[in-house]
N, C-alpha and C positions, 0 to 999 in steps of 0.2 A: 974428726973434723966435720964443720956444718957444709953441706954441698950445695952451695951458694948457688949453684946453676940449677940445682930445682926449684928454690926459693923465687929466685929470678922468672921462670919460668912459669910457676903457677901463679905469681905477680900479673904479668903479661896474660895469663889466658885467663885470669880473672878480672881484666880489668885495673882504675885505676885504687890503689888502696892508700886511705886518708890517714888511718888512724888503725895500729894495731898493737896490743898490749898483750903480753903471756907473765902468769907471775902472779902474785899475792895482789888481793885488790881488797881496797877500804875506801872511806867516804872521800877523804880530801884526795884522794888519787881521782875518781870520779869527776870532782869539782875540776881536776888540772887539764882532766881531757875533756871533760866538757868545752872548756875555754880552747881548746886547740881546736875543737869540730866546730865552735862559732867561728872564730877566724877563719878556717877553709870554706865555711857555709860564706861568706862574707865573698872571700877570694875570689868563689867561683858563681858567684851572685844566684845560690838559690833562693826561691819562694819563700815569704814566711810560710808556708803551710808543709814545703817540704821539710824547710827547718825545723819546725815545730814537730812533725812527725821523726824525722830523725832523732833529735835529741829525746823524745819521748822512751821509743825503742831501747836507745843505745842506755841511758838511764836505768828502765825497766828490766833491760836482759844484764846489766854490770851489778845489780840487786842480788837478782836471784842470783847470779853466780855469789859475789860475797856470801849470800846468806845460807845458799845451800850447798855450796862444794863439801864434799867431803873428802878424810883422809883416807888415802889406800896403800895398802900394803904389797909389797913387791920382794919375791923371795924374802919373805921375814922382814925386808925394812917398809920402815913408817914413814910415807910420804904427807907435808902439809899438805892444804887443798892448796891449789893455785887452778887456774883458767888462763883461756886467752879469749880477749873480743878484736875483731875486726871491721873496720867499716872502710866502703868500697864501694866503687862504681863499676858496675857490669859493661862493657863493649856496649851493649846496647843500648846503655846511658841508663840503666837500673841503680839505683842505690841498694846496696844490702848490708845490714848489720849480722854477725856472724857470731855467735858464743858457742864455748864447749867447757865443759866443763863435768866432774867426778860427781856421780850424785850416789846416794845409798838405795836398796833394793827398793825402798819401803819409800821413799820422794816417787821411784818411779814409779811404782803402781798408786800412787796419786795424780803425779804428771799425765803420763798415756792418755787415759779414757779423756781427760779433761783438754788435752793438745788435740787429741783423734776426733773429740765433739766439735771441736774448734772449726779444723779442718774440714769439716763434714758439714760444717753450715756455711751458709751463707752471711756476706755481710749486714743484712736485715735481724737474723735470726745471732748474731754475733752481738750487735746491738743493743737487741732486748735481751739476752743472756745477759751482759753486763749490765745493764740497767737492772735485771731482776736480784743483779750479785751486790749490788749498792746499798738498791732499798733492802735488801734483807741482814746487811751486815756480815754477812758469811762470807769469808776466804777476803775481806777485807784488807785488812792491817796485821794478820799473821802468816805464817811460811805455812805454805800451803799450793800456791803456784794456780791461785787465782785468780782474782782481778785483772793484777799486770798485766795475762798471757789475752786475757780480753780488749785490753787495751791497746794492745800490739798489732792483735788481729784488727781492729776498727782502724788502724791507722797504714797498713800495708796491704800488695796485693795476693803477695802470699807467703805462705810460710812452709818450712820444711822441717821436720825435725828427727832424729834417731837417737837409738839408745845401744851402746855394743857392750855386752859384757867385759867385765875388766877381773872380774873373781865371780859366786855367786851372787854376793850383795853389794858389789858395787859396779858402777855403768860409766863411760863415757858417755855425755850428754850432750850432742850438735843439736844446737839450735838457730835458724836462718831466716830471718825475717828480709822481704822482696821488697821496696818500694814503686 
């Protein structure tokens, strides 16, 4: 039985939550919540700038989950990838977009160093990182968990993310972006 009184409970201590999805994720599932986070953006009369950065995020981080979940295994059974994203207003009136998701050994020792750079700079130095990742074409348009996570960072105020082993080569992947 799901203990609806925690659910409830970390609801409340996080704030209000707009939009949350656990489960198999594809494009037109994306397009359906997109239209559900413009209505709420609408609802509650945010900023285009916030909109814009919202739907940017929640776009970017429902990608990388699609494209890099992987499958894991549990006592001998073969799980598909599934994730879950959440989007949500902090008490203190923060927006935050929330993903988690199964990645393999070898995503995360490419993610790390490149989330840990992120974090360790500044938004100037965030900036021209991606401007330098544009004009050179690298970590463009392939799985790599580049560009986007520069994108993300240019458009929020912070980010948080971990990795918890789940076997050797596969991790849960929290990733949290602040607005």
């Amino acid at each position: 039985m799901i203990d609806t009184e925690k659910l409830v409970d970390a609801l409340e201590n996080n704030g209000v939550v707009f939009l949350t999805y656990g489960g198999f994720l594809t494009q037109s599932l994306i397009v359906g919540m997109t239209e559900a986070i413009e209505k709420e953006s609408e609802s509650v009369n945010l900023t285009l700038k916030e909109s814009t950065n919202i739907f940017t995020i929640f776009i970017e981080l429902s990608q990388n989950m699609m494209n890099y979940t992987k499958k894991i295994e549990i006592d001998g059974k073969e799980f598909d990838p599934k994730g879950i994203i959440i989007l949500g207003k902090k008490p203190d009136g923060k927006y935050y977009i929330l993903s988690k998701n199964v990645v393999s050994l070898e995503d995360r020792q490419k993610l790390e160093p490149k989330l840990q750079g992120i974090v360790d700079t500044d938004i100037a130095g965030v900036k021209k990182l991606y401007k330098e990742a544009r004009k050179s074409g690298k970590d463009t348009h392939n799985k790599g968990g580049g560009i986007g996570f520069y994108e993300i960072a240019k458009r929020c105020s912070t980010i948080d993310y971990d990795f918890k082993a789940l076997s050797e080569d596969r991790f849960y992947f929290r990733f949290e972006a602040t607005l």
